[in-house]
TORBA-539747 format. One record per residue (C-alpha): residue number from 0; x, y, z. Coordinates in Angstrom, 3 decimals, padded with zeros to 6 digits. Example, Ala and Ser with C-alpha at 12.3 -4.5 7.8 and 13.67 -1.06 7.14 Angstrom:
% residues 2
0/012.300/-004.500/007.800
1/013.670/-001.060/007.140
This chain:
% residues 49
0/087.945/033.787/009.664
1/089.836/036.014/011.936
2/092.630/034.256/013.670
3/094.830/036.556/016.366
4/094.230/039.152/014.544
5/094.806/037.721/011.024
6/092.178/037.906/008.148
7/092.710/033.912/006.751
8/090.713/032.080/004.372
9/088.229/029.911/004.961
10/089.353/026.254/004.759
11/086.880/025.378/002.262
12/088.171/028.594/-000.151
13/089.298/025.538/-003.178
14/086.089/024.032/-002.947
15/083.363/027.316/-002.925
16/081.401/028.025/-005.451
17/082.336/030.509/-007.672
18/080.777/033.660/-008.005
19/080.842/035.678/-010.919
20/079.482/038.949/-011.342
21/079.085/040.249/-015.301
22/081.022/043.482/-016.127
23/078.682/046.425/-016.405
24/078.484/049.893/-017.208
25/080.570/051.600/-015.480
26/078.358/054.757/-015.323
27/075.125/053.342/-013.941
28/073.065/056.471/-014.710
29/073.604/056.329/-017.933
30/070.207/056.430/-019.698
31/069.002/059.060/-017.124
32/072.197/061.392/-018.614
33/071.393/061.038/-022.024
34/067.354/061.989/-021.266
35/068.827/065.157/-019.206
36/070.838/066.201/-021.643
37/068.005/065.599/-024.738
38/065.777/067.663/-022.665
39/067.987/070.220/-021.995
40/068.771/070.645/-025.915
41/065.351/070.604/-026.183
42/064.842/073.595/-024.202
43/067.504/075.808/-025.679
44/065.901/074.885/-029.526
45/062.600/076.178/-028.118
46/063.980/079.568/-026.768
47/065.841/080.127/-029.849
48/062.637/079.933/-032.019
């Protein structure tokens, strides 16, 4: 609600629903990082054989 130039709440704030959002990874790539960096030590063991 934007009153004279003033962000307010909405007059039904106490009685919305709630919504909750469960804490995640932070780092949302995270499987994709650790397959990069198993290939990647991968291909230096081959070159060293």
């Amino acid at each position: 609600m934007d009153i004279a130039g003033q962000t307010l709440p909405s007059p039904y704030y106490l009685t919305d629903d709630v919504q909750y959002y469960a804490p995640g990874p932070e780092f949302k790539l995270a499987r994709e990082a650790a397959a990069l960096a198993e290939q990647k030590a991968n291909q230096i063991s081959e070159q060293q054989r």
